[in-house]
N, C-alpha and C positions, 0 to 999 in steps of 0.2 A: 350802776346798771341803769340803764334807760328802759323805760315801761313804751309797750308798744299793743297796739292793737290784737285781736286774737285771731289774725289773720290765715291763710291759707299756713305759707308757713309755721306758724305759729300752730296751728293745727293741728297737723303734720307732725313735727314736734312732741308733740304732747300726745297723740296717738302712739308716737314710738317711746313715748316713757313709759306709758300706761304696759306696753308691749313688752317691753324689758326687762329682763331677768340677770343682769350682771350687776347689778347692786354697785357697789362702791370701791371695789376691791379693784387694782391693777391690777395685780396679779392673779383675776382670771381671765381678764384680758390680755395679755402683754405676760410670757413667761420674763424675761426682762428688763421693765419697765426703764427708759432713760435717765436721768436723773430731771430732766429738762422734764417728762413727764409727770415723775412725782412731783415737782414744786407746779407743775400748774395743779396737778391734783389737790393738792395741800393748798392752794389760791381757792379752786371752787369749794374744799370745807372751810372755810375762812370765810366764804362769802355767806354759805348756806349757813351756817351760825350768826355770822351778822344780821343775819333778818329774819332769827328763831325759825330757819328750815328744818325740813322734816322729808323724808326717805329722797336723799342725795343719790341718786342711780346713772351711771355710765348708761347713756343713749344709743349712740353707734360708736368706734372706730374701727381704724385700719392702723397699717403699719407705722404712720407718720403725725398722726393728730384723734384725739377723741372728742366728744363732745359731752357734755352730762346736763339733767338736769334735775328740778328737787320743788318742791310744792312750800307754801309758807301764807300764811293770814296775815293782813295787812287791814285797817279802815273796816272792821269785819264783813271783811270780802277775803276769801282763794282765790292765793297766783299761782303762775306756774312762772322756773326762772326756766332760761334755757341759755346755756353757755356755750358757746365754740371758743374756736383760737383766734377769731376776730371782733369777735360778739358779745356781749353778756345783756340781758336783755329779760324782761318779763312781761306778764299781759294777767290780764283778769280773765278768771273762767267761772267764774260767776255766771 
């Protein structure tokens, strides 16, 4: 993951986790989920364990790509990660 500023994007972001009510589950997204989706799913819990996260929640998707993201203390300081299907990235919100 590469750490990035708490930019607009970043933002944004993180206004829509705080927003978010799909938690972690595909399948209350997705009645059935691809298989290509569950291993990225199972990529972003792999990740949010790697770095002792905490409430891993589905952000947006659509038919074809989701995005999720999950909070974690670091240098004690709060990140927020925020993951797409191009992306995995985090910022201080400190």
């Amino acid at each position: 993951m590469r750490e990035v500023k708490f930019n607009k994007q970043m933002q944004s972001a993180y206004r829509q986790y705080l927003r978010s009510d799909n938690g972690s589950n595909l399948y209350y997204c997705y009645d059935k989920p691809s298989y290509n989706k569950v291993k990225a799913m199972q990529y972003c819990e792999d990740l949010c364990n790697k770095y002792n996260g905490t409430d891993l929640t589905i952000i947006g998707y659509n038919s074809m790509q989701f995005s999720v993201g999950f909070l974690f203390y670091k240098d004690g300081k709060n990140y927020f990660a925020y993951i797409t299907k191009t992306y995995d990235r985090f910022c201080c919100i400190d």
